[in-house]
LUMLO-718078 format. One line per 2 residues: their letters; for each residue x negated, y, z negated of N, C-alpha, C. Coordinates in nm, 2 decimals. Each point is the difference from the previous one (the first is absolute). Layout:
<sites>
A) X/Y/Z/X/Y/Z/X/Y/Z  ...
</sites>
This chain:
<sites>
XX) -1.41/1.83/-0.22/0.12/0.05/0.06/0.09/0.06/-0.12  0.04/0.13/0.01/0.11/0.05/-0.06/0.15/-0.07/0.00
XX) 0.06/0.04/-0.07/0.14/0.00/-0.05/0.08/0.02/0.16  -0.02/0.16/0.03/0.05/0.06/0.12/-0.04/-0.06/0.10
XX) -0.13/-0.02/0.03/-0.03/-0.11/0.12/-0.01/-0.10/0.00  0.02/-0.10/-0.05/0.07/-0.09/-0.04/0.18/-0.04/0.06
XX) 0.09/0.14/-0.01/0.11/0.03/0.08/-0.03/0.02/0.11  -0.11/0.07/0.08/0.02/0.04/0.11/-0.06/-0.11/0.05
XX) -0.07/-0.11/-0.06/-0.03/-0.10/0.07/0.12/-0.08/0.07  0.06/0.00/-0.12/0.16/-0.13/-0.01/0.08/0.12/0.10
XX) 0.01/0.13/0.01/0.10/0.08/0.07/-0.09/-0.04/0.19  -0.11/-0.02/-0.02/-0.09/0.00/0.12/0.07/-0.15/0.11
XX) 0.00/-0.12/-0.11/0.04/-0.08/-0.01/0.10/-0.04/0.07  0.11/0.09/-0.04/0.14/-0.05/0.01/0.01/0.08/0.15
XX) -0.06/0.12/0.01/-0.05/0.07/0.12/-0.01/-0.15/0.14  -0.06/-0.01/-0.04/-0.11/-0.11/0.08/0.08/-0.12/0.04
XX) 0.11/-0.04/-0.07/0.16/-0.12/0.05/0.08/0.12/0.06  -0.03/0.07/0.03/0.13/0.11/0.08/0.12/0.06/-0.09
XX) -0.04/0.02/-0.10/0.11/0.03/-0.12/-0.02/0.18/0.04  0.11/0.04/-0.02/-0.01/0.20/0.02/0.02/0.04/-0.10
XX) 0.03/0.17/0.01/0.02/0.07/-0.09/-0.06/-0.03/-0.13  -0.12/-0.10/0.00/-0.08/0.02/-0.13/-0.09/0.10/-0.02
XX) 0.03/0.01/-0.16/-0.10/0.10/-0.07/0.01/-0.05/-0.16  -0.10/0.05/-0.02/-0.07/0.00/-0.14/0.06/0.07/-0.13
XX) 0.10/-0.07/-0.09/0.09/0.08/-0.08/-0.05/0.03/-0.14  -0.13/-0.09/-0.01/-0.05/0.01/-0.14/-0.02/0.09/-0.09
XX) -0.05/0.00/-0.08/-0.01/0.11/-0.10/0.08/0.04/-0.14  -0.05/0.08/-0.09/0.08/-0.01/-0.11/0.17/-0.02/0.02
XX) 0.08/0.02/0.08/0.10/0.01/-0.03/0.04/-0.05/0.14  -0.03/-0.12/-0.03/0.05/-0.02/0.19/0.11/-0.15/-0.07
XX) 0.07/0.05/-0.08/0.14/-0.09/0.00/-0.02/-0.13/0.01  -0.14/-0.10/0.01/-0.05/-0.13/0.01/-0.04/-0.03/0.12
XX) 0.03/0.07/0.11/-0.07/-0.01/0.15/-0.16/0.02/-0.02  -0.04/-0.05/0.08/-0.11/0.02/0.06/-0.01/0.08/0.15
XX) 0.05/-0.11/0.04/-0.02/-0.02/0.20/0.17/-0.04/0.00  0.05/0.10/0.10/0.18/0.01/0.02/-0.04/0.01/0.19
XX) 0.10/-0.09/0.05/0.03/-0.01/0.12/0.09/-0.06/0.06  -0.06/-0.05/0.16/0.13/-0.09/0.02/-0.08/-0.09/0.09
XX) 0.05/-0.13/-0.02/-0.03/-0.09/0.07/0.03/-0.03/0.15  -0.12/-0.08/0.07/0.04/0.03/0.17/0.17/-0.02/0.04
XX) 0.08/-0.11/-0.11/0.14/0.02/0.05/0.12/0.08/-0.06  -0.10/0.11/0.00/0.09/0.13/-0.04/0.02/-0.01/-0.22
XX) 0.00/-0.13/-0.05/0.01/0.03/-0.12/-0.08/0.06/-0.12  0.06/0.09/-0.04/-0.11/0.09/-0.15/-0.06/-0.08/-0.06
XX) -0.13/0.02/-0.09/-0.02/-0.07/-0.10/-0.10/0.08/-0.08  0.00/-0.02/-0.11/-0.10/0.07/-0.11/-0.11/-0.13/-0.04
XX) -0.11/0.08/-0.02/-0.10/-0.08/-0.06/-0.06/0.04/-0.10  -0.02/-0.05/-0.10/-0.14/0.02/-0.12/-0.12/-0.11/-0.01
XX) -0.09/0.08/0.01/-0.12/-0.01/0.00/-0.09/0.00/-0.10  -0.07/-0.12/-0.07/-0.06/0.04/-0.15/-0.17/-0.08/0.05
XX) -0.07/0.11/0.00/-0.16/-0.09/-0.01/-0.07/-0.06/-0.13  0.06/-0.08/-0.06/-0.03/-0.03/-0.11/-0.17/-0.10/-0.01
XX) -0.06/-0.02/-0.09/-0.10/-0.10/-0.03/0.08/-0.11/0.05  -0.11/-0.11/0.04/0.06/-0.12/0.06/0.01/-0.09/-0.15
XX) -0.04/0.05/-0.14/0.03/-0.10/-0.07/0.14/0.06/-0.07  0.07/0.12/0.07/0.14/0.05/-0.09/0.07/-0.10/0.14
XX) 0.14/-0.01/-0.08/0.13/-0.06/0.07/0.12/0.12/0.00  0.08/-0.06/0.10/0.03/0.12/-0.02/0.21/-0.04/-0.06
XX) 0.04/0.09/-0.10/0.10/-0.03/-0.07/0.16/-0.04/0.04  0.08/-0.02/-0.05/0.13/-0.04/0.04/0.05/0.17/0.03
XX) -0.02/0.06/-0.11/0.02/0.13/-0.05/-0.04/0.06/0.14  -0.13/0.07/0.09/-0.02/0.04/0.12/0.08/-0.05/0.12
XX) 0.06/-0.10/-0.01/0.09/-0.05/0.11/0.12/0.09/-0.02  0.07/-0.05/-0.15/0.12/0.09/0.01/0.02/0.17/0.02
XX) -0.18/0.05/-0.05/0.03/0.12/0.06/0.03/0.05/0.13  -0.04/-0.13/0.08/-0.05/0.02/0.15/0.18/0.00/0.04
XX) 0.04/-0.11/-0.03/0.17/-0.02/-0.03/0.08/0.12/0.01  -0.03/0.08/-0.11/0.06/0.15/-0.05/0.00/0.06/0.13
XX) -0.17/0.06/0.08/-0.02/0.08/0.06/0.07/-0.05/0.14  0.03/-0.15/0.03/0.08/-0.06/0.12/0.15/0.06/0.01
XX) 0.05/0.03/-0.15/0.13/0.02/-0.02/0.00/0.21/0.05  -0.09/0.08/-0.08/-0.06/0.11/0.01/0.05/0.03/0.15
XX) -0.11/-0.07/0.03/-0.03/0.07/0.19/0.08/-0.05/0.05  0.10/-0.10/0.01/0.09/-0.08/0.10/0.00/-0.11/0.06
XX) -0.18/-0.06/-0.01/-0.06/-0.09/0.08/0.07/-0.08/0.02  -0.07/-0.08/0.11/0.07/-0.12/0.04/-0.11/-0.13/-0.04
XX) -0.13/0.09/-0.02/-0.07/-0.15/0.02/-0.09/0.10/-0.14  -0.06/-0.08/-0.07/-0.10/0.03/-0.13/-0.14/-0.09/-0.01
XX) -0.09/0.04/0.02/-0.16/-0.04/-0.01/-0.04/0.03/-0.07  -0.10/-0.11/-0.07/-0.11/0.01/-0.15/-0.13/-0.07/0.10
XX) -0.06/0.14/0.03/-0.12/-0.05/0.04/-0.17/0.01/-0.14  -0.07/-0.14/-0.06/-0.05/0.06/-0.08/-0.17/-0.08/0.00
XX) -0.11/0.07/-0.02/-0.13/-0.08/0.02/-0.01/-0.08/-0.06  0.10/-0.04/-0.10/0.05/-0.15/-0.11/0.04/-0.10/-0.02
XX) 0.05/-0.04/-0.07/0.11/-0.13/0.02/0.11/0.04/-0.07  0.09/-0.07/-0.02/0.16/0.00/-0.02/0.02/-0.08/-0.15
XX) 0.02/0.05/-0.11/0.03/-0.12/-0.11/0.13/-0.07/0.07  0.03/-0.14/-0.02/0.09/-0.09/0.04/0.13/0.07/-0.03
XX) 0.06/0.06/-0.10/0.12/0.08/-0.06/0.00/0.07/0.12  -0.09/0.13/0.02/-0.02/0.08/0.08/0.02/-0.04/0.18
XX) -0.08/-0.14/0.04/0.02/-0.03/0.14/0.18/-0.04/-0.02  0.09/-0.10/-0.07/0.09/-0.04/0.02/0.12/0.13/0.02
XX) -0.03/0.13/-0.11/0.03/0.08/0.02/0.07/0.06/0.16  -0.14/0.05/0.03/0.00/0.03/0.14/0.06/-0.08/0.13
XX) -0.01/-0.16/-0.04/0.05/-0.07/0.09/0.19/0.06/-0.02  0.04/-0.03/-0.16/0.13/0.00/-0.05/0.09/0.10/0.10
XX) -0.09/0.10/0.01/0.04/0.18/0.02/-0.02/0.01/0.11  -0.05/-0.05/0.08/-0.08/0.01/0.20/-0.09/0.11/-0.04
XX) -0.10/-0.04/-0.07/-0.15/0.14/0.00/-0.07/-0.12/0.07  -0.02/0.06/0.08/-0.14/-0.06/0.08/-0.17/0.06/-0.08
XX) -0.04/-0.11/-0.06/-0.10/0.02/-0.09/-0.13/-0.08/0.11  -0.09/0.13/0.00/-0.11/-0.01/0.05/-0.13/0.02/-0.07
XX) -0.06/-0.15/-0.07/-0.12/0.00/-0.08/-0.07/-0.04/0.08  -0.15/0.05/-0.11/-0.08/-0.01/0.01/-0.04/-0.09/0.18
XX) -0.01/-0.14/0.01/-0.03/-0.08/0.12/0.11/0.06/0.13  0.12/0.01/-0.06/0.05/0.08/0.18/-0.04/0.13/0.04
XX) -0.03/0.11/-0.12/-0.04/0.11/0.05/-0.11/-0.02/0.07  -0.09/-0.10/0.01/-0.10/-0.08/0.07/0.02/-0.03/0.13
XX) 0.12/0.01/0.01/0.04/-0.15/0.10/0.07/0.11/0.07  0.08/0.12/-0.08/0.04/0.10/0.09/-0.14/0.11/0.08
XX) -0.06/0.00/-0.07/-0.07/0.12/0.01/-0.11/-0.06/0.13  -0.01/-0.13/0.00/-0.05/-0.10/0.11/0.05/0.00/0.13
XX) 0.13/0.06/-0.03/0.07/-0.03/0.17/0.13/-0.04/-0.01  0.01/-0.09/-0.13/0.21/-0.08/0.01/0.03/0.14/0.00
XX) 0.13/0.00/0.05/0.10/0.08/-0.04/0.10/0.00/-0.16  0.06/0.10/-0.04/0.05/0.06/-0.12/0.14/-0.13/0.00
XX) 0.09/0.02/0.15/0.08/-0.06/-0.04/0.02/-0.17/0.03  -0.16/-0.05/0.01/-0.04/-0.14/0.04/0.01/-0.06/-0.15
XX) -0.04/0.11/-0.06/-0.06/-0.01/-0.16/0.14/-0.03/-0.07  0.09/0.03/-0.01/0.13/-0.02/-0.06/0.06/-0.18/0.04
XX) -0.06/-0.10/0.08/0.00/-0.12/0.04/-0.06/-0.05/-0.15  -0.12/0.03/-0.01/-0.08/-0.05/-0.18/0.02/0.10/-0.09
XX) 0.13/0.04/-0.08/-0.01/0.08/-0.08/0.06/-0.08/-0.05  -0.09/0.00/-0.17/0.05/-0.12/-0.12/0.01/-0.14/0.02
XX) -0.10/0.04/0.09/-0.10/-0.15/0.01/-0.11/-0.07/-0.06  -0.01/0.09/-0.15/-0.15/-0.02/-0.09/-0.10/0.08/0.09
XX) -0.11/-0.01/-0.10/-0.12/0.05/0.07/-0.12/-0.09/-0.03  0.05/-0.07/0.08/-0.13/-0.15/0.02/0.02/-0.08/-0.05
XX) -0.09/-0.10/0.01/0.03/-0.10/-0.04/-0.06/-0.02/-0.19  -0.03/-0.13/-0.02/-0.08/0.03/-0.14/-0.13/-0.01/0.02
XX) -0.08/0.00/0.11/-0.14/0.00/0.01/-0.02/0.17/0.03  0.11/0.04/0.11/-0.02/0.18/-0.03/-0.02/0.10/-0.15
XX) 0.12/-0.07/-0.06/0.03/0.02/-0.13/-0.14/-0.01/-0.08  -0.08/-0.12/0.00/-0.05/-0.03/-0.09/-0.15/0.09/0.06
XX) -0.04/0.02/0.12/-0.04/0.10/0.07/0.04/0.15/-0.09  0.10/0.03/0.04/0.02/0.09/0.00/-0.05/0.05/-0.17
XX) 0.05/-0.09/-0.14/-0.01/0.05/-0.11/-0.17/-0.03/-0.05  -0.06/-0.06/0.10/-0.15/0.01/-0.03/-0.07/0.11/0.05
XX) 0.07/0.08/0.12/-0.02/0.09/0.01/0.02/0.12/-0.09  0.09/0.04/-0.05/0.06/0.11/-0.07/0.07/0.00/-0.12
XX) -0.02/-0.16/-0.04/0.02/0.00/-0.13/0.12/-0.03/-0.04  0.16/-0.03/0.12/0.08/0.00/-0.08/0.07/-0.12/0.09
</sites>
């Protein structure tokens, strides 16, 4: 899967909880959006979207940009959806700021059927336990 489809999945996504006026903002110069809409109760939100290798994490630094582009567009609500995990700096981050950070296991769990805004209940809640963890870095190394 591409970069761009990849967004239209997550734009497909948010489609699919009754969120409107979404579309796909990506691209060189798309101000940190990805996927810009509004949620089923009327509120904006911007999302970025990063397909990274499951053994990258993803930084404190990509939160705040996400930060920037919430201040940018006006949003009300800001999403880090990513095929990764979160370094700890990075998940506390997003809790600090209200980024609803969606790794690796909920894009799972969204893409399965929960809803987008069920998902904000477990945001910076870790990502697993230490048998996942210890899983997880035999898988990919980190």
């Amino acid at each position: 899967m591409t970069g761009a489809e990849f967004e239209e999945l997550v734009a497909a996504l948010c489609r699919r909880d009754g969120c409107i006026d979404v579309r796909r903002a990506g691209g060189s110069h798309d101000n940190g959006a990805d996927v810009v809409g509004r949620l089923p109760d009327g509120r904006t939100m911007v999302i970025q979207c990063k397909r990274y290798a499951p053994s990258s994490t993803i930084a404190s630094r990509e939160l705040r940009d996400l930060l920037g582009a919430k201040v940018h567009f006006q949003a009300d609500v800001a999403v880090f959806v990513t095929t990764t995990r979160f370094s700890r700096p990075s998940e506390r981050f997003a809790v600090e700021h209200g980024i609803l950070a969606v790794h690796r296991d909920h894009l799972g769990l969204w893409n399965n059927g929960v809803s987008l805004l069920s998902l904000s209940g477990v945001n910076g809640r870790g990502q697993g336990d230490s048998r996942h963890r210890a899983r997880w870095k035999q898988a990919y190394g980190k």
